[in-house]
C-alpha positions as CSV (number, residue, x, y, z in Angstrom):
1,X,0.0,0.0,0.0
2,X,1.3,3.9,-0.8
3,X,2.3,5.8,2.6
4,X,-0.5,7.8,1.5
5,X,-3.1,5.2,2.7
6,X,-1.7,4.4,6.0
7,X,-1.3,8.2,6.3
8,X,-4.9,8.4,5.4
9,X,-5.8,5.6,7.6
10,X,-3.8,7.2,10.2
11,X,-5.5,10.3,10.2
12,X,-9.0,8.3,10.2
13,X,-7.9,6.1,13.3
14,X,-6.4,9.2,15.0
15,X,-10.0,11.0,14.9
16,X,-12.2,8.1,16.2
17,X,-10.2,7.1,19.0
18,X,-10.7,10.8,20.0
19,X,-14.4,10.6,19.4
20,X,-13.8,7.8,21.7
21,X,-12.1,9.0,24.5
22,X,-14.5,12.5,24.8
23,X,-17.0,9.8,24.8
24,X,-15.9,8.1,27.6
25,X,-14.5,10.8,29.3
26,X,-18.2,12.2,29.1
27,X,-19.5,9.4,31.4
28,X,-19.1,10.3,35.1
29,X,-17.4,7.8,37.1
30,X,-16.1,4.4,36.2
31,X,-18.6,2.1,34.2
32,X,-18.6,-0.7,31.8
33,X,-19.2,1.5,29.1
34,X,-16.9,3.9,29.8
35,X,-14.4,1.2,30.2
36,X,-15.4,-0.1,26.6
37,X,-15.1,3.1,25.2
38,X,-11.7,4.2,26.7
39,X,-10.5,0.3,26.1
40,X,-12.0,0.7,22.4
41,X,-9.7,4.4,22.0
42,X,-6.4,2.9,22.6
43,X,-6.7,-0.1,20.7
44,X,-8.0,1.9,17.9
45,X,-4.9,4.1,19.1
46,X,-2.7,1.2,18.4
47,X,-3.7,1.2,15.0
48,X,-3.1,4.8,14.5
49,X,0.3,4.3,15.3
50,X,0.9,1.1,13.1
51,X,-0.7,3.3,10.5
52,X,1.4,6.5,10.7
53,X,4.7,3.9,11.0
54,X,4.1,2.4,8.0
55,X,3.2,5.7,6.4
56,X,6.8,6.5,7.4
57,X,8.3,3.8,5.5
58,X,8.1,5.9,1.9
59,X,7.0,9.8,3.5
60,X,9.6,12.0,4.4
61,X,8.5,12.6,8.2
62,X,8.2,16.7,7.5
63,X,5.5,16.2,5.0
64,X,3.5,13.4,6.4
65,X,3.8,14.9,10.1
66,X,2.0,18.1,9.4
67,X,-0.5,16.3,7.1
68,X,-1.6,13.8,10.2
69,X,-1.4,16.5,12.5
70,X,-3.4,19.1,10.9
71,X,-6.1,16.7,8.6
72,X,-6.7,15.0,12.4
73,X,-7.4,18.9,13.6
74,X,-9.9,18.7,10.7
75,X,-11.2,15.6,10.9
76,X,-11.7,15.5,15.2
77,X,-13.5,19.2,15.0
78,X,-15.8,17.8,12.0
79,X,-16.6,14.6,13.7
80,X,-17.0,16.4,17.2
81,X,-19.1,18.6,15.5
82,X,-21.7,15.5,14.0
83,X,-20.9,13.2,16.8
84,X,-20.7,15.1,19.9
85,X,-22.6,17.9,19.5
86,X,-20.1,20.3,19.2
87,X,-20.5,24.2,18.3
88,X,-18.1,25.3,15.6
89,X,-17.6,29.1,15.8
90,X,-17.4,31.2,12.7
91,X,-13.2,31.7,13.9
92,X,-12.7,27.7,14.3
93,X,-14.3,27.7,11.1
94,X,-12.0,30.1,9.5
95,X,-9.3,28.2,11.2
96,X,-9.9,25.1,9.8
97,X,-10.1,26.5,6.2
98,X,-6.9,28.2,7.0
99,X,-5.8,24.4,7.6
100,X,-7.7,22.6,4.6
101,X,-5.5,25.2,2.3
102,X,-2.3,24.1,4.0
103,X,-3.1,20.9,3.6
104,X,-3.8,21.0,0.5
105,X,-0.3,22.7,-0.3
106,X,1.3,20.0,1.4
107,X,-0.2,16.9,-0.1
108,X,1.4,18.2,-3.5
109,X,4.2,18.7,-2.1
């Protein structure tokens, strides 16, 4: 597979292990389903990483860095936006076109 696809799947592991974790973290005290959801973040989180490794086997680390790292800023406000309920404020939307543009740049680069 191209680095692109693990950094894609990367990205996309990155965001619902977050969904996952606000969801658990959400749940006052310690319950099964929190305990599910947390337990289901980091093993999706081990993904993530086995993702953005391989990713690393044919991307130079300062191009596929700032990809993950600002298309999971993207991604995570989206989902928490459908998912959680989220407000997005006319400036975090500004922000994240600001990062959708970079992102852009970067992916040809």
């Amino acid at each position: 597979m191209s680095g692109y696809v693990y950094l894609v799947l990367a990205i996309l592991t990155n965001s619902v292990g977050n969904i996952l974790f606000k969801s658990g973290a959400s749940i006052e005290g310690f319950t099964p389903r929190k305990g599910v959801l947390l337990g289901l973040g980091l093993a999706i989180g081990l993904v993530n990483t086995i993702s953005f490794i391989k990713s690393l086997e044919t991307l130079e680390l300062g191009i596929a860095f700032p990809i993950f790292a600002a298309a999971s800023i993207v991604v995570i406000a989206v989902a928490s936006y459908l998912v959680l309920q989220e407000p997005i404020s006319a400036q975090k939307a500004m922000g994240l076109t600001i990062l959708c543009v970079g992102l852009a740049v970067l992916w040809k680069a």
